[in-house]
N, CA, C and O atoms as CSV, one atom per row, in Angstrom:
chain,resi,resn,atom,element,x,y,z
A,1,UNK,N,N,-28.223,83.405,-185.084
A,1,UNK,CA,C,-28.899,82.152,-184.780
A,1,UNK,C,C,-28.170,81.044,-185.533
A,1,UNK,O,O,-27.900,81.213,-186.722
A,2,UNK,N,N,-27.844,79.939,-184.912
A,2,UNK,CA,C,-26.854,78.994,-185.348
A,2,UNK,C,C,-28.199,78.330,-186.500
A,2,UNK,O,O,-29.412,78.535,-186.471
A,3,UNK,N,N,-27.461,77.593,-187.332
A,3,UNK,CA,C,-27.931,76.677,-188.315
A,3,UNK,C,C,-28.926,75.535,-187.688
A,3,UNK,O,O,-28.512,74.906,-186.714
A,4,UNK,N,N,-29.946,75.310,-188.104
A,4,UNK,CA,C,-30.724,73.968,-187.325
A,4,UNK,C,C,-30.049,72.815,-187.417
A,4,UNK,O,O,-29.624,72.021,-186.577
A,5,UNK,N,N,-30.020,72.878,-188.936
A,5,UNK,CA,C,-29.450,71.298,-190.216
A,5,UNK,C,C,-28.010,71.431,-189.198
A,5,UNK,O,O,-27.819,70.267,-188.846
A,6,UNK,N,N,-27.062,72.186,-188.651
A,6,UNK,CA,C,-25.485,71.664,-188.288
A,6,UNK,C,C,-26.079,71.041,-186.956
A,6,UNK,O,O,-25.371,70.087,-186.634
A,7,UNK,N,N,-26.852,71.185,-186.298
A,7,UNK,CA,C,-27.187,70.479,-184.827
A,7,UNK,C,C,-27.589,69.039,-185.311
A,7,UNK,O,O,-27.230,68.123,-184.572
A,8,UNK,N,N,-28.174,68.764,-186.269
A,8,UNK,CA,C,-28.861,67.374,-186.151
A,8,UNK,C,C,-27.532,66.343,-186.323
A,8,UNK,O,O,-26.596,66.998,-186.780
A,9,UNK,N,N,-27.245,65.244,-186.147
A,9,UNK,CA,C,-26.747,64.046,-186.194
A,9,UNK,C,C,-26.856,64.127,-187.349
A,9,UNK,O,O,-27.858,64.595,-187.890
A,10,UNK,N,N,-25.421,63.503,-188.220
A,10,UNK,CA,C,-25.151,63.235,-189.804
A,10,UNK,C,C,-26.033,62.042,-190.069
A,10,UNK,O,O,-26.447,61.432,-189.083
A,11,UNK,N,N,-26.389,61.613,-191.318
A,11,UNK,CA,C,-27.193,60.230,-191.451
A,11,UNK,C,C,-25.985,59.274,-191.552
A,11,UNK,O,O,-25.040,59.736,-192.191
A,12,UNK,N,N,-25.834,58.063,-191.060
A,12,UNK,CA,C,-24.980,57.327,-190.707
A,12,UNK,C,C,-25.256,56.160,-192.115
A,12,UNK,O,O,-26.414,55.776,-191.956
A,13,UNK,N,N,-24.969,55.823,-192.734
A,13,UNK,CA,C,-25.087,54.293,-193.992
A,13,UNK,C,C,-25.079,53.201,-193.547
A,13,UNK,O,O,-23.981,53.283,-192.997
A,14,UNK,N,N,-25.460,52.075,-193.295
A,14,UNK,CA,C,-25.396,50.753,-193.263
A,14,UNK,C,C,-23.765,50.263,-192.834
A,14,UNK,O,O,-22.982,50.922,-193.518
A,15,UNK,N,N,-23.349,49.716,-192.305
A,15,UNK,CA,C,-22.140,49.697,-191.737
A,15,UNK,C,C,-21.359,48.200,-192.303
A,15,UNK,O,O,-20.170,47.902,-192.190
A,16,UNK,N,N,-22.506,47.382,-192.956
A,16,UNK,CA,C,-22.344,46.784,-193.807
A,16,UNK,C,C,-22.024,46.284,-195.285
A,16,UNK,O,O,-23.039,46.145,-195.968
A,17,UNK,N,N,-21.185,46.077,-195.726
A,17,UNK,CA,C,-20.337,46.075,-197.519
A,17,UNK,C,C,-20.159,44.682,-197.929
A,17,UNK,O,O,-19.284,43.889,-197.582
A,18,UNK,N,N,-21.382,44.488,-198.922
A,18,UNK,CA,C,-21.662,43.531,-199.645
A,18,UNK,C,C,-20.135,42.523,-200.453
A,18,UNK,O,O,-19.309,42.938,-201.266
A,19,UNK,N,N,-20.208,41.690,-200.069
A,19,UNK,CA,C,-18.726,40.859,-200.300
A,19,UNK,C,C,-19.500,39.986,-201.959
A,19,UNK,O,O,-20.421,39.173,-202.048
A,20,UNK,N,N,-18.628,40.618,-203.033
A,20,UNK,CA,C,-19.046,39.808,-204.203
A,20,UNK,C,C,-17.398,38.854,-204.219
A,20,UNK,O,O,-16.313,39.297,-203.843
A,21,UNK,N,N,-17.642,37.688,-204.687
A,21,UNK,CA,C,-16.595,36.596,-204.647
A,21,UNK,C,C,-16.475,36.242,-206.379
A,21,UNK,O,O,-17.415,35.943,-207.116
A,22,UNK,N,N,-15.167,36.365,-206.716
A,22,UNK,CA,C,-14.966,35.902,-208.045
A,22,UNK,C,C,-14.272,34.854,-208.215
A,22,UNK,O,O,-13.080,34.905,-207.908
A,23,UNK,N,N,-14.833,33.632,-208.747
A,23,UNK,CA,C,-14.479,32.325,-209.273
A,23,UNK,C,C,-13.275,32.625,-209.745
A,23,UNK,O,O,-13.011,33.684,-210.316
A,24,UNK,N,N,-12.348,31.550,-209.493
A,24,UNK,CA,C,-11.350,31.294,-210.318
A,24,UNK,C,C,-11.072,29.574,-210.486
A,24,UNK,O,O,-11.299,28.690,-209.660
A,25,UNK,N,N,-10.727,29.509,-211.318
A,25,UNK,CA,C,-10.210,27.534,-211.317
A,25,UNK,C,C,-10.939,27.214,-211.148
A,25,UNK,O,O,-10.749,26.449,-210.203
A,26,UNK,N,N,-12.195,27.200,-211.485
A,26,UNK,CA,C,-13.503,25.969,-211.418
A,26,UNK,C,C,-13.770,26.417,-210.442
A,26,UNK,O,O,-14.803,25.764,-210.296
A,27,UNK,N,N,-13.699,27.386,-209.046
A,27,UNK,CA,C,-13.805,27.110,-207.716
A,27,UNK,C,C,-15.521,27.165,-207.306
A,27,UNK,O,O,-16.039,26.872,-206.228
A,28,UNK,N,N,-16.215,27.679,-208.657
A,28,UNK,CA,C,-17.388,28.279,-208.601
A,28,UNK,C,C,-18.552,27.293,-209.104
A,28,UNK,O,O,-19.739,27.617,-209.129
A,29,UNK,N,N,-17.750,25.299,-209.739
A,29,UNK,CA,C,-18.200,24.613,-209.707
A,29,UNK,C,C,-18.715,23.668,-208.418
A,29,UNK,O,O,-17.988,23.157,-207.566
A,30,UNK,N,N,-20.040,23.588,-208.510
A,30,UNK,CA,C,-20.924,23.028,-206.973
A,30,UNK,C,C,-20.242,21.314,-206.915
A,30,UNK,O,O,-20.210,20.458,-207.799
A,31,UNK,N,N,-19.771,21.284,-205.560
A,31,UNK,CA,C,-19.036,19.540,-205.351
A,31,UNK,C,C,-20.367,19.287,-204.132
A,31,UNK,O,O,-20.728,19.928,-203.145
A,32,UNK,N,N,-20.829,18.043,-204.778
A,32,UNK,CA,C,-21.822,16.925,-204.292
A,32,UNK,C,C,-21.193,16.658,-202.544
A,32,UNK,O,O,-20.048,16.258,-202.335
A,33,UNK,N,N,-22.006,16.913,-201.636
A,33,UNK,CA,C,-21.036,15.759,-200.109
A,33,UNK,C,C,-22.472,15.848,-199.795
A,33,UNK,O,O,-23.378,16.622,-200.103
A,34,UNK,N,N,-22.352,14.669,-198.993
A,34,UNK,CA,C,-23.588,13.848,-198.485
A,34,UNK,C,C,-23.435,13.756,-196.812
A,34,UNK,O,O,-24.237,13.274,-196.013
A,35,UNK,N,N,-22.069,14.415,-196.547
A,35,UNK,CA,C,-21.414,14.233,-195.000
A,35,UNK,C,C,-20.617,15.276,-194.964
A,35,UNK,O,O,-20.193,15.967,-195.890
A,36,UNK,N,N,-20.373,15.367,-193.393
A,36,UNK,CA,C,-19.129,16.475,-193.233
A,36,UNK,C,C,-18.330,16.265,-191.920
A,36,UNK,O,O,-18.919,15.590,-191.076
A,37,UNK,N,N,-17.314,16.639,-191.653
A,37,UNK,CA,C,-16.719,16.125,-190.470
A,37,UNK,C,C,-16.273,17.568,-190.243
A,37,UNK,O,O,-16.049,18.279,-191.223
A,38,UNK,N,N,-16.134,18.030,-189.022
A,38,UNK,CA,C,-15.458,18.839,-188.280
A,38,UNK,C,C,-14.168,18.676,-187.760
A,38,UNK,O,O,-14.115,17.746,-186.955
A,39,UNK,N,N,-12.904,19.377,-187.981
A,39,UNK,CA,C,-11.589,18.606,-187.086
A,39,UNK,C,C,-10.896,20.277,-186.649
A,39,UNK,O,O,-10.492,21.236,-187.308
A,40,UNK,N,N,-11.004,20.034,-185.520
A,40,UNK,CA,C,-10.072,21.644,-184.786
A,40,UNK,C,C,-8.433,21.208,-184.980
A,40,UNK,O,O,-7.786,20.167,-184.866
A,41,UNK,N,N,-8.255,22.096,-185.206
A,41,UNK,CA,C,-6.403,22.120,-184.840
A,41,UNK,C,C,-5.739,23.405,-184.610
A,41,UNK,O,O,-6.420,24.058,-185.401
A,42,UNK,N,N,-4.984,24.190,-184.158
A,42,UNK,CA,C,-4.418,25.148,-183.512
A,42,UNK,C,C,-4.277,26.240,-184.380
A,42,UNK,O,O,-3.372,26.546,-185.157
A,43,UNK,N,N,-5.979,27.082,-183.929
A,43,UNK,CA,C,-5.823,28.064,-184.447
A,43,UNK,C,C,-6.853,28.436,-185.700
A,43,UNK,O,O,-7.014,29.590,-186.099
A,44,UNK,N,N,-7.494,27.325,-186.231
A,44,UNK,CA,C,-7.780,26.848,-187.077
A,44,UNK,C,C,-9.076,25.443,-187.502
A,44,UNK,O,O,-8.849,24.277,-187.178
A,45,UNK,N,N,-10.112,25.778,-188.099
A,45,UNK,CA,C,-10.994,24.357,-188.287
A,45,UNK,C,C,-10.823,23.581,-189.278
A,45,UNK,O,O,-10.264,24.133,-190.226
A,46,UNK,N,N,-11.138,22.320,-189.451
A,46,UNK,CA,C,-11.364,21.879,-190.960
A,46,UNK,C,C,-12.246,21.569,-190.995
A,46,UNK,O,O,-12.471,20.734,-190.119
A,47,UNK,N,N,-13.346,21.867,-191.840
A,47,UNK,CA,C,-14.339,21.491,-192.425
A,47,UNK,C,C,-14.113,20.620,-193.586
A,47,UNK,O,O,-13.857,21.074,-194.701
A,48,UNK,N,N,-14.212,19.313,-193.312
A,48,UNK,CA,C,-14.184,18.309,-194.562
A,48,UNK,C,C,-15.448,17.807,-195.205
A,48,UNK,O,O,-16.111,16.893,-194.717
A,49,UNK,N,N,-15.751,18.419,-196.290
A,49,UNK,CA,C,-16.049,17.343,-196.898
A,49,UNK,C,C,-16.726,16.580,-197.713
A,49,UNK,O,O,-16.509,16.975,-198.858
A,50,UNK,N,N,-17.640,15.431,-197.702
A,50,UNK,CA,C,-17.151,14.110,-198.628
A,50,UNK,C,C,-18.321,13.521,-199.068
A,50,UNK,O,O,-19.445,13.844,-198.685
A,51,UNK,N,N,-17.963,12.333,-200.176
A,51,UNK,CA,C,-19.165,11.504,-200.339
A,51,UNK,C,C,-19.360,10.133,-199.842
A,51,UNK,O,O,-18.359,9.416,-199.825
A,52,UNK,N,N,-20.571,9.607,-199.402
A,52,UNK,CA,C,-20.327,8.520,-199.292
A,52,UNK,C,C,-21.502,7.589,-199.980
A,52,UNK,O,O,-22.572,7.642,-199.373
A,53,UNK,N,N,-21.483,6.927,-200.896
A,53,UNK,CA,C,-22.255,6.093,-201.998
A,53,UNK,C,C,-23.652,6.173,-200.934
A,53,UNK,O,O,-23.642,6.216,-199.704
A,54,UNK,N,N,-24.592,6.177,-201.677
A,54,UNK,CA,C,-25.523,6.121,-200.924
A,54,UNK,C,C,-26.678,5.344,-200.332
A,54,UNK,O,O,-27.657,5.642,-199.648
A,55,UNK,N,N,-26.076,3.980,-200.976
A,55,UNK,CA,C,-26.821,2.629,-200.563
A,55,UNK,C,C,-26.032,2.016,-199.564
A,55,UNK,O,O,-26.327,0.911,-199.108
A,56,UNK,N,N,-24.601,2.954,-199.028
A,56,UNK,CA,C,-23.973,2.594,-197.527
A,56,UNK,C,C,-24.754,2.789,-196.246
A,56,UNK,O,O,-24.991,1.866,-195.467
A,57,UNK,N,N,-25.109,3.942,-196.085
A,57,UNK,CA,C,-25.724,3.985,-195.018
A,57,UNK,C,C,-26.956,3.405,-194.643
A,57,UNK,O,O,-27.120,3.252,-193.432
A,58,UNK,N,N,-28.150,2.934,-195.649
A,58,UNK,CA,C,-29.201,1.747,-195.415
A,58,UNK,C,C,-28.485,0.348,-195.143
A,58,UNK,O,O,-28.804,-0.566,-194.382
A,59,UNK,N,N,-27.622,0.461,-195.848
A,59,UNK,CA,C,-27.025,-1.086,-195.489
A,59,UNK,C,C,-26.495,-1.113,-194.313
A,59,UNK,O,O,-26.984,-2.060,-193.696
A,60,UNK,N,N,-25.670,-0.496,-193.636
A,60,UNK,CA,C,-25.347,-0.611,-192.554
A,60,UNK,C,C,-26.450,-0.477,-191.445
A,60,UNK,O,O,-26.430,-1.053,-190.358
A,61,UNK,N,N,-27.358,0.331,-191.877
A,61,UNK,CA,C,-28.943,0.196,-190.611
A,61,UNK,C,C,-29.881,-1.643,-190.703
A,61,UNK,O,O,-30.646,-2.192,-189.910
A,62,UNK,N,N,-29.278,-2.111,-192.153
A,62,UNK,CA,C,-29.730,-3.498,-192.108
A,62,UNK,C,C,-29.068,-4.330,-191.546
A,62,UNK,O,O,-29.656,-5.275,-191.021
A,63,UNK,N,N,-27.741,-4.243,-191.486
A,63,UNK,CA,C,-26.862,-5.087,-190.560
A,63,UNK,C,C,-26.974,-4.707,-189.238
A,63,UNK,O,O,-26.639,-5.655,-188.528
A,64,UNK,N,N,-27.347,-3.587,-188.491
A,64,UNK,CA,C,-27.797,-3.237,-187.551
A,64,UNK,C,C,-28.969,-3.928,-186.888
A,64,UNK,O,O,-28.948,-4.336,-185.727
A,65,UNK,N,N,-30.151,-4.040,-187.848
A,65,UNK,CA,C,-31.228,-4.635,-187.230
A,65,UNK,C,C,-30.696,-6.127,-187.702
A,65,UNK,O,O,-31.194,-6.500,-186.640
A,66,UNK,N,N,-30.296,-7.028,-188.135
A,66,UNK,CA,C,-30.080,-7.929,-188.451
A,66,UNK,C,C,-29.106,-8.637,-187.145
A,66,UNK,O,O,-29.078,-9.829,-186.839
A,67,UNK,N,N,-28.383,-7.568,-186.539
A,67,UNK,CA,C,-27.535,-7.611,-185.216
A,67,UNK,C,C,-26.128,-8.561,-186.084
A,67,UNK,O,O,-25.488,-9.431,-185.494
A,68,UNK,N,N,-25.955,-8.296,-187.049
A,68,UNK,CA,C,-24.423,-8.576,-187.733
A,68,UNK,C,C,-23.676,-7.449,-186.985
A,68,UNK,O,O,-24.085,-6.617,-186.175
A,69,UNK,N,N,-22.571,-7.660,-187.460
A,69,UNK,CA,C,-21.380,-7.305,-186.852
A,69,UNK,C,C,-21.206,-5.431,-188.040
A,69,UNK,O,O,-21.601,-5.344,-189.203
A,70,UNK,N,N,-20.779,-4.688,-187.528
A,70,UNK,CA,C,-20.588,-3.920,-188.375
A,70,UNK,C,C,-19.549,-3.494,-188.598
A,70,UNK,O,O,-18.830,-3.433,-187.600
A,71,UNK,N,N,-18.778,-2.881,-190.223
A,71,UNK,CA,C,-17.754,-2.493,-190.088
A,71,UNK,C,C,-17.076,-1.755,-189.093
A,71,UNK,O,O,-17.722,-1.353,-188.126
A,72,UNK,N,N,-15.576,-1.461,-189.210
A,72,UNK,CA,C,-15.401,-0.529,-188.114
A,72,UNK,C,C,-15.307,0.353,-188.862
A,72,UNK,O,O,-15.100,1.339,-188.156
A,73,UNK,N,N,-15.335,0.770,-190.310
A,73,UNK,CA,C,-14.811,1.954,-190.909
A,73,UNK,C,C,-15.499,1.658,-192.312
A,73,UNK,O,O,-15.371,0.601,-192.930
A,74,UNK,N,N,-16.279,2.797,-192.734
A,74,UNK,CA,C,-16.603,2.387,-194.553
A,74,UNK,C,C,-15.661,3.695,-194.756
A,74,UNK,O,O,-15.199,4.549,-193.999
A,75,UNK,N,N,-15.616,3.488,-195.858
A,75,UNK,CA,C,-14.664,4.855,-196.935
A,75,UNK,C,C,-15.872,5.538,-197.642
A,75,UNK,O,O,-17.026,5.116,-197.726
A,76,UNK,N,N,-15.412,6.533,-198.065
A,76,UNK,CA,C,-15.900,7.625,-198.850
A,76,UNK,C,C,-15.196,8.123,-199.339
A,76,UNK,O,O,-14.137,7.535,-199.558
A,77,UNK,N,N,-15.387,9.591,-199.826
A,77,UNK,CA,C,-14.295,10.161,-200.862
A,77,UNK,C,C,-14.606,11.924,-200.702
A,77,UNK,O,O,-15.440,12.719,-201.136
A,78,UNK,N,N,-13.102,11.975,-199.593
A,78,UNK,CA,C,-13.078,13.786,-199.674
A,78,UNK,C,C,-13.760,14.536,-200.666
A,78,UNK,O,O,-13.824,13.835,-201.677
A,79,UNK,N,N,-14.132,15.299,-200.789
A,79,UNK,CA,C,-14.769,16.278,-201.735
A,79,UNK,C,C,-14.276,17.529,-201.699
A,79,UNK,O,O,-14.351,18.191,-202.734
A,80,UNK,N,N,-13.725,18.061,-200.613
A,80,UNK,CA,C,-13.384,19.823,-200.299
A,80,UNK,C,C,-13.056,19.381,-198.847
A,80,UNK,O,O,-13.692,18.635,-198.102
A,81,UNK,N,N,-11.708,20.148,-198.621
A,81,UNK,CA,C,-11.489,20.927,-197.344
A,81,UNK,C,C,-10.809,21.562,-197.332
A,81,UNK,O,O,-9.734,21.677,-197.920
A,82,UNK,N,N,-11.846,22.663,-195.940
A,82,UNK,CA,C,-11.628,23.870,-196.209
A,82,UNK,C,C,-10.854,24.478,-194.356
A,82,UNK,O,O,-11.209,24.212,-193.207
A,83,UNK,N,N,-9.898,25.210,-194.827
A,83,UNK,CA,C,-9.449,25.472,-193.586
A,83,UNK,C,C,-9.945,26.943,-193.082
A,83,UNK,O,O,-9.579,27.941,-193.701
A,84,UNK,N,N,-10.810,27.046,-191.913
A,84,UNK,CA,C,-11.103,27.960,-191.408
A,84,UNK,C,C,-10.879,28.996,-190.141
A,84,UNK,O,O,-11.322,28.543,-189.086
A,85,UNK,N,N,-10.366,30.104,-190.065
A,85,UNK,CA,C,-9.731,30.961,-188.775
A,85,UNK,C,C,-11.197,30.218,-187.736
A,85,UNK,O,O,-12.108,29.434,-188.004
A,86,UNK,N,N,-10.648,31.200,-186.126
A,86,UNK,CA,C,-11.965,30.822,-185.407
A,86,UNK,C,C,-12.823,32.059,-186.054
A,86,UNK,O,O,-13.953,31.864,-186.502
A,87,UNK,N,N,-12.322,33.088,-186.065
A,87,UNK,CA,C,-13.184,33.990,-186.477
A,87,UNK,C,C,-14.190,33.902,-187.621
A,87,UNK,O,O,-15.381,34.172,-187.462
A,88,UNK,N,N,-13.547,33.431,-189.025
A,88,UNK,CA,C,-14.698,33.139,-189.839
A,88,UNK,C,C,-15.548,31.574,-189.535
A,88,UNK,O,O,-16.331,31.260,-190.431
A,89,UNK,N,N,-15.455,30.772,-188.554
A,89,UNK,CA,C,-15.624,29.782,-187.801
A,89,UNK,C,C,-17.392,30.100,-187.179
A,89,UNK,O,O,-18.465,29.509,-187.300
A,90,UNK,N,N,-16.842,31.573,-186.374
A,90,UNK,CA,C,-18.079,32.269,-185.915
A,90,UNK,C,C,-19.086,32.968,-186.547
A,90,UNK,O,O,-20.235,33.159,-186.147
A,91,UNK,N,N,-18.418,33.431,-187.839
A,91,UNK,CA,C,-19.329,33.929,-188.822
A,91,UNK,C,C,-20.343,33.025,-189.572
A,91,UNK,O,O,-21.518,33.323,-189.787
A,92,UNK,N,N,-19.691,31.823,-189.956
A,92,UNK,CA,C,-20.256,30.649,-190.374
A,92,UNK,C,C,-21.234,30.043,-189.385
A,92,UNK,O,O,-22.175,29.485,-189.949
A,93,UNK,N,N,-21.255,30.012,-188.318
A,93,UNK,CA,C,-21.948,30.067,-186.963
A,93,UNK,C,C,-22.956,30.802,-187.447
A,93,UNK,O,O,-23.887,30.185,-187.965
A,94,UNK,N,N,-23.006,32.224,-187.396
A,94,UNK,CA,C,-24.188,32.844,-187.096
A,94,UNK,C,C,-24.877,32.844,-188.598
A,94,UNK,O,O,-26.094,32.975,-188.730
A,95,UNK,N,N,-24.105,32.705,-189.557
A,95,UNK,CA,C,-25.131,32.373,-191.347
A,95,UNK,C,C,-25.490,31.338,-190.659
A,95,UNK,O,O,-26.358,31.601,-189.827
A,96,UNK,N,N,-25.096,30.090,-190.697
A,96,UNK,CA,C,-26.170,29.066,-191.088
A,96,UNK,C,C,-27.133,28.965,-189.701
A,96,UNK,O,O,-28.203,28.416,-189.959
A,97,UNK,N,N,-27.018,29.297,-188.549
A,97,UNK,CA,C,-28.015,29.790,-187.223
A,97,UNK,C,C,-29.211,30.459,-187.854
A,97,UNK,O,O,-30.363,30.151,-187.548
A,98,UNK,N,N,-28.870,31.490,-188.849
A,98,UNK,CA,C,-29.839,32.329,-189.149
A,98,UNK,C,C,-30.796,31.972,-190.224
A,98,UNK,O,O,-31.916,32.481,-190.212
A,99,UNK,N,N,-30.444,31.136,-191.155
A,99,UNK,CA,C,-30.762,30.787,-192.326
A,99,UNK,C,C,-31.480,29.533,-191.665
A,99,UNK,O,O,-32.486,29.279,-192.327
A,100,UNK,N,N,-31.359,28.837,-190.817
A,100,UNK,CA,C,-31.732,27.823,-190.065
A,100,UNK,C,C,-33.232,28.067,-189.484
A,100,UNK,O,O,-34.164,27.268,-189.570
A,101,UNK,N,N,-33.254,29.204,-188.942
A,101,UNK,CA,C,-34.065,30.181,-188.289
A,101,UNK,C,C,-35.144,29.911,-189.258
A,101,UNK,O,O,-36.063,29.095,-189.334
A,102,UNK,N,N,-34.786,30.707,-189.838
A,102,UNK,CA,C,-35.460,31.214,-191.294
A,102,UNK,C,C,-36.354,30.438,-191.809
A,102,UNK,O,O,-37.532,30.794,-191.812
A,103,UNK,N,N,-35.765,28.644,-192.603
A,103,UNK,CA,C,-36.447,28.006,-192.874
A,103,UNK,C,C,-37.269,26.993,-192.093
A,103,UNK,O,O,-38.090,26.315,-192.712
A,104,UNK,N,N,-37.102,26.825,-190.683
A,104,UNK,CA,C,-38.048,26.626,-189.808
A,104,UNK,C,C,-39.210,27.569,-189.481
A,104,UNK,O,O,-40.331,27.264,-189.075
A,105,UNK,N,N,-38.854,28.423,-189.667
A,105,UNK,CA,C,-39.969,29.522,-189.373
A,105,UNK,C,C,-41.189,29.281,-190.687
A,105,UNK,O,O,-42.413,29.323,-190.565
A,106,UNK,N,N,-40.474,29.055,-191.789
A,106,UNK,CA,C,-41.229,29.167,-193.294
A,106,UNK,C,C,-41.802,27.226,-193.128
A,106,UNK,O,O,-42.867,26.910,-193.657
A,107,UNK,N,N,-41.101,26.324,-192.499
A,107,UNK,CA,C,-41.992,25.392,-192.654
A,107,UNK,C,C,-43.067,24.896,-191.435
A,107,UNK,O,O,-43.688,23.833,-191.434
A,108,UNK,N,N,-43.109,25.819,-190.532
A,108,UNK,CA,C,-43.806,25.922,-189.300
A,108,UNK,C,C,-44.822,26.001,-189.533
A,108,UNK,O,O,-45.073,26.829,-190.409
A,109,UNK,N,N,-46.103,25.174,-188.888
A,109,UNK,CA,C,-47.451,25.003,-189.821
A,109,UNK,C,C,-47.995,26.225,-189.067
A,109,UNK,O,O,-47.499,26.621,-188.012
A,110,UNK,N,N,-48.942,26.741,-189.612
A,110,UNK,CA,C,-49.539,28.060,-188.925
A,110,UNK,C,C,-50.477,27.566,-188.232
A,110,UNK,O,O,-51.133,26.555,-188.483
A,111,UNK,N,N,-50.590,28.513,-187.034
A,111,UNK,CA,C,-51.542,28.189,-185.815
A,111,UNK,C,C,-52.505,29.194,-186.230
A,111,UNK,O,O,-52.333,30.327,-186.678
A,112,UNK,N,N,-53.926,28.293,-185.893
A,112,UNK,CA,C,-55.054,28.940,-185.998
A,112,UNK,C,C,-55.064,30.166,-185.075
A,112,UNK,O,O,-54.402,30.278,-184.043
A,113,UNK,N,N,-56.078,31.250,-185.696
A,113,UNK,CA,C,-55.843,32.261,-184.516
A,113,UNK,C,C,-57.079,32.014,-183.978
A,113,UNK,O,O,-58.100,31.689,-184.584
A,114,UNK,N,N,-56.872,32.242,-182.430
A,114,UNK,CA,C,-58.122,31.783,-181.338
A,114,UNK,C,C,-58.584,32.787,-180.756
A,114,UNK,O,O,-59.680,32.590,-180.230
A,115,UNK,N,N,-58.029,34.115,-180.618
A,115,UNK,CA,C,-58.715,34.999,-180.742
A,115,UNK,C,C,-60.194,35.029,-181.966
A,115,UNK,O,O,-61.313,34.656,-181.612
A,116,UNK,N,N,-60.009,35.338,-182.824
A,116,UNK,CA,C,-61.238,35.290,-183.768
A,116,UNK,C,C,-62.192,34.671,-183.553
A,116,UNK,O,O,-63.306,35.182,-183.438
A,117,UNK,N,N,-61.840,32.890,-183.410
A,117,UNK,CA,C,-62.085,31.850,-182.980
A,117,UNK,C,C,-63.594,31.821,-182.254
A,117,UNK,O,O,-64.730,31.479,-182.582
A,118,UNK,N,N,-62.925,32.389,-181.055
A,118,UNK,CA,C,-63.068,32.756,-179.584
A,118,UNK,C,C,-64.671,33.676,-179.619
A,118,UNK,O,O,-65.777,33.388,-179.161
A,119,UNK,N,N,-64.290,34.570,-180.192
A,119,UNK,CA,C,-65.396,35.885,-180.837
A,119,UNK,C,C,-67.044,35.407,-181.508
A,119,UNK,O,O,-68.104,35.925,-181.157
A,120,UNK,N,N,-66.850,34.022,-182.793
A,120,UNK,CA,C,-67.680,33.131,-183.260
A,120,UNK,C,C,-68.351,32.655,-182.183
A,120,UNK,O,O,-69.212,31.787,-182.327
């Protein structure tokens, strides 16, 4: 009589391997951006980015309603860019999709249940 335990399916592990990242050169110090720009180029994304003072952007919504003229360009100041394959492009895609998820779900006001309700 053959073995039971050799017929069953091996237990398979998580197919997933935890990525720990080690700082080097400050890289593990947090940089402030208040904005970000997206720029494709062949093969490749850039994710830039930057600061921009933060009494710019009210001011420019006051010259807006004021119907002044508005710059064509304010400055700011790069902060990080980062060049990304498409592939980790898509990965970055589905983290912040998910994490997105996540904290909408957690600030979603709860609906009464109307079943119960219903029962009263």
């Amino acid at each position: 009589m053959a073995d039971e335990a050799s017929n069953k399916p091996a237990k398979t592990e998580p197919s997933s391997t935890r990525l720990k990242l080690i700082p080097s050169n400050h890289s593990d110090a947090p940089v402030l951006a208040n904005t970000s720009m997206v720029v494709p180029a062949a093969g490749f994304v850039y994710l830039d980015f930057g600061f921009v003072e933060p009494g710019v952007v009210p001011a420019l919504e006051q010259l807006a309603r004021n119907g002044s003229k508005l710059p064509e360009q304010i400055e700011g100041r790069l902060a990080a860019r980062v060049a990304l394959s498409l592939d980790v492009v898509q990965q970055l895609y589905q983290q912040l999709g998910s994490v997105l998820q996540r904290l909408q779900q957690a600030q979603a006001p709860k609906k009464p249940d109307t079943d119960s309700a219903k029962k009263n």
